[in-house]
N, C-alpha and C positions, 0 to 999 in steps of 0.2 A: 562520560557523555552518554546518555540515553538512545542517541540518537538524533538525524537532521534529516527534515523534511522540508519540499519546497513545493513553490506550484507556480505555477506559467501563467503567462497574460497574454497568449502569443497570439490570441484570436479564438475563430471558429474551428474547429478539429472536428474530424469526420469520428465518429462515433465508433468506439468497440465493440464487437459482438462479441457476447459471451453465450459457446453452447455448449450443452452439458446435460448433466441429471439432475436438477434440484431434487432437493429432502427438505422436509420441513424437520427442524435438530430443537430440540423440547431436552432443555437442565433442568433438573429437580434438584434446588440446592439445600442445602442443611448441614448441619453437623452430628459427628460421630461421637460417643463420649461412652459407648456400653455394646454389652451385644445381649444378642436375644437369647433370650430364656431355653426357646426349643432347639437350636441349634446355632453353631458358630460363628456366626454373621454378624456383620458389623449393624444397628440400628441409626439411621439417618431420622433424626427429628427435622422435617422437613420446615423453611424457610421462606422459599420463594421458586418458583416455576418460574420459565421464561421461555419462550420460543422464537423461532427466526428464521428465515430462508438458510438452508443449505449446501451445500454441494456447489452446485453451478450458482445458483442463487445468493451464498455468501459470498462467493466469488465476483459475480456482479454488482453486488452493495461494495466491495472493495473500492474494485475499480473504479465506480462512481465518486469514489470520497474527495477526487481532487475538484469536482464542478465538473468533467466529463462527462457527455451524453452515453449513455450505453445501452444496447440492444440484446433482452436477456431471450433464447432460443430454448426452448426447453418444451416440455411435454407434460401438459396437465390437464386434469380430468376434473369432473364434477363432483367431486367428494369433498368432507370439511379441509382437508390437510391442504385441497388444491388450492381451496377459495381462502383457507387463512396466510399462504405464499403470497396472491395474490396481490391482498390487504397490507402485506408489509415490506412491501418491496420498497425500499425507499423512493422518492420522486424521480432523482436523474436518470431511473432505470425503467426503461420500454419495455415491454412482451411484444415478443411476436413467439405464438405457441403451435407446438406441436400437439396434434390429437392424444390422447392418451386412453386405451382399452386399459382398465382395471383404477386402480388408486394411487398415491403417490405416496410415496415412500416416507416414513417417520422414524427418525434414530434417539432415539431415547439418553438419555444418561443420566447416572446419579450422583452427582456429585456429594463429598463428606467434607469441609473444610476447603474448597477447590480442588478438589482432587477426585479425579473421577473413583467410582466404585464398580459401577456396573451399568452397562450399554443393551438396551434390546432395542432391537428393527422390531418392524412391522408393514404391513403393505406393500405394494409394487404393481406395476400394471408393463405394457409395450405400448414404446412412442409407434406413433404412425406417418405415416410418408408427407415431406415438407408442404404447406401452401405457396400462397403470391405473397405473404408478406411476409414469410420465411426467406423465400429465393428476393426479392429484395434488401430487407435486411445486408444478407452478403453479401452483395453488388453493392451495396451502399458503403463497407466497413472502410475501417481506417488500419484498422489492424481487427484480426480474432482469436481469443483466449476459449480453446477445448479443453473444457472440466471435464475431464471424463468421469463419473463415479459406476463406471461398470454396467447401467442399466437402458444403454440402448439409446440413449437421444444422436450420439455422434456416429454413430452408425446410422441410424435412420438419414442425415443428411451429409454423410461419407462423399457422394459423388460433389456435394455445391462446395465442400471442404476442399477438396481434391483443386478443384476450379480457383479457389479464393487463394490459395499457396500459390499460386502464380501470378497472381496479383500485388498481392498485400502480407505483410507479417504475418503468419499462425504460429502460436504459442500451444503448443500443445501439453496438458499435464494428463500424464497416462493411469490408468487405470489396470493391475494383474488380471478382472474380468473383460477388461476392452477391447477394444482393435488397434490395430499396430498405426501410430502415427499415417496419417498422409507422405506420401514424398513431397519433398518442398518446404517443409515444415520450418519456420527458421531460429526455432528453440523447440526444445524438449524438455520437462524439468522432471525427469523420474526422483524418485529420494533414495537415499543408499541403499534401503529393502530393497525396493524395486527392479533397479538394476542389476543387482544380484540376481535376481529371479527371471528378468528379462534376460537376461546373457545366456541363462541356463551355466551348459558346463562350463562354457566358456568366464564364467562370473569371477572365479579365482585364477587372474592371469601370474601371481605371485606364490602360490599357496593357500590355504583354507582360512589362514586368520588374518589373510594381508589384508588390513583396512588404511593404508596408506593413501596420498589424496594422489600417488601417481598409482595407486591400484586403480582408486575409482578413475582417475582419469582414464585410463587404458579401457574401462566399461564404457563409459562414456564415447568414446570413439569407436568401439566394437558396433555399438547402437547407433552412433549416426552412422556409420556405416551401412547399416542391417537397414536402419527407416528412410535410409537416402533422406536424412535431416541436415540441415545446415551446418548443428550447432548441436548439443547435448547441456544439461547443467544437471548434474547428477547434487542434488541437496543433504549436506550434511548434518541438518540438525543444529545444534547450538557452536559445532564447528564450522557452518559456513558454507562455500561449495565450490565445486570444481565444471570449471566450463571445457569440451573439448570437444574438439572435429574429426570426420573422420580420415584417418589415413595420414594424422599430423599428431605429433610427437613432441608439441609446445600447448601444454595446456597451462591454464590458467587459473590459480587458486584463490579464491576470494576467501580468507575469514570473515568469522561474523564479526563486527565493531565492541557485540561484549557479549558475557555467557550470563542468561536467565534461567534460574529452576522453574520455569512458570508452565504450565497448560500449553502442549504447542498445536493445540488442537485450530485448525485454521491457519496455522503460519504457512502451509503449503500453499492456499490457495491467495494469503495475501505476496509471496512470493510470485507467483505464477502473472496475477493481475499484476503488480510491481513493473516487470518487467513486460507489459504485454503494450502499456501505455509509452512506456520509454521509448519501444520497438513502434511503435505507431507516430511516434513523434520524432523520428528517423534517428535515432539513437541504433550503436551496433552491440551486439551480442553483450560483450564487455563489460558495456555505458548499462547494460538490462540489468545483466548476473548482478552487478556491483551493488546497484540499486537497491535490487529485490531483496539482495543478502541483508542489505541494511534495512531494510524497511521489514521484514520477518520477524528479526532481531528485534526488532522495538516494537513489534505488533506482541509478541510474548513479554517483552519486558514490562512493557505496561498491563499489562496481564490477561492479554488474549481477548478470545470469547467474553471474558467476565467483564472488559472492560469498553463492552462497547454499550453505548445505551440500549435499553430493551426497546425495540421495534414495536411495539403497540405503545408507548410512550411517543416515539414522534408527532410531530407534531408540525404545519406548513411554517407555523412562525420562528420552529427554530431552524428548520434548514435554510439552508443558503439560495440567497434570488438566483433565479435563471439566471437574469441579465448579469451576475457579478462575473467579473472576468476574471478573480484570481479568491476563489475560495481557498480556506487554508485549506492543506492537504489534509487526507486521512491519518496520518501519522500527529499531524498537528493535534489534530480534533480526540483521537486517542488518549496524547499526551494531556490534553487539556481534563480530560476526564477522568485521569488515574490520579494526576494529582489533587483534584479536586474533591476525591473521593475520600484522598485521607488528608483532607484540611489542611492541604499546602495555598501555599502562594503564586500563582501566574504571572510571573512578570513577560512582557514585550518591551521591545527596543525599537526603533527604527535608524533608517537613514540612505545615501545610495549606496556607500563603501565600492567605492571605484577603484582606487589604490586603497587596499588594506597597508594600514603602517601601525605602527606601537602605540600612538592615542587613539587608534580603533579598538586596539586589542584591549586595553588598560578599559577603557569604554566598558568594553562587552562584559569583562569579568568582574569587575565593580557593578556592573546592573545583576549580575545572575548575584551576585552578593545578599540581593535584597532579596531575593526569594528561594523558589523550591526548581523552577526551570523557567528557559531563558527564550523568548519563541522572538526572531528576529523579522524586523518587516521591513522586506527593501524595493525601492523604485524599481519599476521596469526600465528597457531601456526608452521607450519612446517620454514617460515621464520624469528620467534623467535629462533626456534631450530638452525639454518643454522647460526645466528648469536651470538648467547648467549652459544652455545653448548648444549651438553645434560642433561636433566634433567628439563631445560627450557622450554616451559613457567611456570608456579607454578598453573598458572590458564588459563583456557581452553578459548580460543579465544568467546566463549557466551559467559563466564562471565564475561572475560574484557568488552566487547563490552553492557554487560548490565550493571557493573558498572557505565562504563560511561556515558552513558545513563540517570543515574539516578540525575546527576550536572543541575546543573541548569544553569550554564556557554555553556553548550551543546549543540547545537540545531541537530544536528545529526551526526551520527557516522558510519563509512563507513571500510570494512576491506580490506586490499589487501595483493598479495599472494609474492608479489616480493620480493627483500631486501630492494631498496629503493622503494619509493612511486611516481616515477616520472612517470610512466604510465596511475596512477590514477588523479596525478595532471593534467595531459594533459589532461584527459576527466572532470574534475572537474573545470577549468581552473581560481582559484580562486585568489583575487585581491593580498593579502597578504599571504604570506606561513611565517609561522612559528616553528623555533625552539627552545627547551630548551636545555641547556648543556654550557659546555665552547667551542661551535664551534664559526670557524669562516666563516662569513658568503661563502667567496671564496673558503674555503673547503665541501662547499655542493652540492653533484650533482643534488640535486634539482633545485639551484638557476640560472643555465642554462637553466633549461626548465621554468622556469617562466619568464625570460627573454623574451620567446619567444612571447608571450601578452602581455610585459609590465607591469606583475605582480612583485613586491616586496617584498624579503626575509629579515627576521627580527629572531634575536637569542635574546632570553630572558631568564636570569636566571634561577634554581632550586634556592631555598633556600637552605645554606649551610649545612652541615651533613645529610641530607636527599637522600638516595638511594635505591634501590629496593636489589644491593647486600650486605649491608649493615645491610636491616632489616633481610634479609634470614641469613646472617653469624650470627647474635646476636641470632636468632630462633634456630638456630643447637648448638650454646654452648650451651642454656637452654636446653635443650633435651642430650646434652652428658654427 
């Protein structure tokens, strides 16, 4: 399983603020094949440049990817680097900006084969003291995620941070040049360096090579302790992470769902936003860590950085309407685009799956059959209800959507609010759509909108005597 993503229909959500340091992050890709004549370096025959918001700003594009509104807080100045951030911020994401005396930051890298070679910075300037649509913003948030990248944005507005931990979730990802989390803080996501280094002496409570997940845990609690944080997730990399609080001795170890060699350049920050939206959607520590872990995981697995579209390529008609109440997630949109990239097959499925049973499952893994991955599209619960009548769904649209989730036939899971799914299909524009039942295929109003690219609808059995009303009517005679 690659991985499962979902997204909500639950309405209007009060908006993220993401504050931090943007960098504008510029790959020079190519390949390696020789080295140079005067000295021993690798020669990159150069490919393709690409550039993108950074730091707090890839962080914001993250968190945007589910249809979330979010408010990017950052400090920029009148130079090309600030005005080209500006230009590629995707739509779902707001500025409200901080002053900036000097330039903004640029981190270079060279990539040879996907594999970085060599990184130089350039530029820097100091944010300067918040405005009225800074100090809104924060009054407004539903939750806020601090990107720290060391250069001063989260410190300039440290006092409205301070204010907002008592309100609403803050997600803090810390930074070795930054300031020590706010108290209140109700996650902290340091990565195993960090913590280390944050602990100081204290960093080896086991010994100097104890990398054990109750080492890190024991860091992890040292530090909520020390930030008077709620909560710690100290990030293990492609092993996963460990969640812990302070002055408690039950921590919590999340693996990753699978191990990638890929680029994990960014998986911190799609980590941190992960969990920042979960925490904003009244989800607890846990519900975040588990998340985030999973969603990191398949942000590298599909192959990071490389495999997001290039930002000056966007475009209004491929992003997703305002109005839609259940874009696929960013994990979807990922998945969509890795495989696409090396000439796979997108299959989708749909249906409510209320009681998951054996002609669900039999369903699922006969469609992922057809293709290269499986992106499943299920009714909300109000468009269960609209369809099935009252008393319907049995189980609440998270639980279907984590059930499903948890197949390994799955690779993500996307929810939509309509009765049919053909709105979602349009944004999703997948090669083969699938369904289960005794339809036929001219009876589905689906199969006209995949028409429209050339997609392909396909009806595949349930196994016989197997139904969701079925299990519920034999559950209420045992009970009567």
């Amino acid at each position: 399983m690659t991985g499962a993503a979902s997204a909500s229909a639950s309405g209007a959500r009060r908006p993220i603020v993401v504050v931090g340091d943007v960098l504008l992050d510029r790959d020079v890709e190519g390949d390696a094949t020789r080295l140079a004549p005067d000295a021993p370096v690798p020669v990159v025959e150069v490919a393709a440049e690409r550039r993108r918001p950074g730091g707090a700003g890839l962080a914001a594009a993250l968190a945007a990817r589910d249809g979330r509104a979010v408010v990017l807080v950052a400090a920029l100045g009148g130079d090309e680097a600030s005005a080209a951030v500006r230009a590629m911020l995707p739509p779902g994401v707001r500025l409200a900006e901080l002053p900036l005396d000097g330039s903004l930051p640029v981190k270079s890298r060279v990539l040879a084969g996907g594999r970085p070679v060599v990184r130089f910075d350039s530029g820097g300037g100091t944010p300067g003291p918040p405005g009225p649509a800074v100090r809104e913003a924060l009054r407004s948030a539903g939750a806020v995620l601090v990107a720290d990248y060391g250069q001063g944005a989260a410190a300039a507005v440290r006092e409205l941070l301070a204010e907002a931990a008592r309100r609403v979730p803050v997600v803090w990802d810390p930074h070795p040049r930054g300031l020590p989390p706010v108290p209140g803080a109700r996650l902290v996501t340091p990565n195993e360096r960090e913590a280390r280094m944050f602990c100081g002496p204290d960093a080896r409570p086991h010994g100097e090579d104890d990398d054990s997940p109750h080492a890190h845990s024991r860091r992890g609690a040292l530090l909520a302790e020390r930030w008077r944080a709620a909560s710690v997730a100290v990030t293990l990399g492609g092993r996963g992470a460990v969640l812990a609080r302070a002055n408690c001795d039950d921590p919590l170890y999340v693996p990753a769902v699978a191990g990638h060699d890929g680029d994990p350049c960014g998986a911190g920050d799609c980590f941190a936003a992960t969990a920042a939206g979960v925490l904003a959607d009244g989800g607890l520590p846990s519900d975040a860590v588990g998340r985030a872990t999973e969603a990191a995981t398949c942000f590298v697995g599909a192959g990071g950085l490389a495999s997001l579209a290039p930002w000056r390529d966007r475009s209004p008609a491929s992003a997703p309407a305002a109005s839609a109440p259940a874009a696929p997630t960013g994990d979807a949109r990922t998945l969509i685009e890795a495989v696409r990239s090396r000439g796979g097959t997108v299959v989708a499925a749909g249906g409510c799956f209320d009681l998951l049973h054996a002609g669900h499952v039999q369903f699922l893994e006969d469609a992922r059959r057809t293709g290269d991955c499986l992106i499943v599209c299920v009714n909300s619960d109000a468009s269960v209800r609209r369809l099935k009548g009252r008393g319907r769904p049995f189980n609440t649209a998270a639980d279907r959507l984590r059930v499903l989730s948890g197949l390994g036939c799955v690779d993500a899971v996307v929810e939509f609010d309509e009765d049919t799914p053909e709105a979602l299909l349009r944004r999703l524009r997948p090669d083969v759509w699938v369904k289960g039942g005794d339809y036929s295929v001219r009876d589905l109003p689906e199969a006209a909108a995949l028409r429209e690219w050339g997609g392909q609808t396909l009806v595949l059995p349930y196994l016989d005597g197997r139904s969701t009303t079925e299990l519920a009517r034999r559950a209420a005679s045992m009970t009567s």
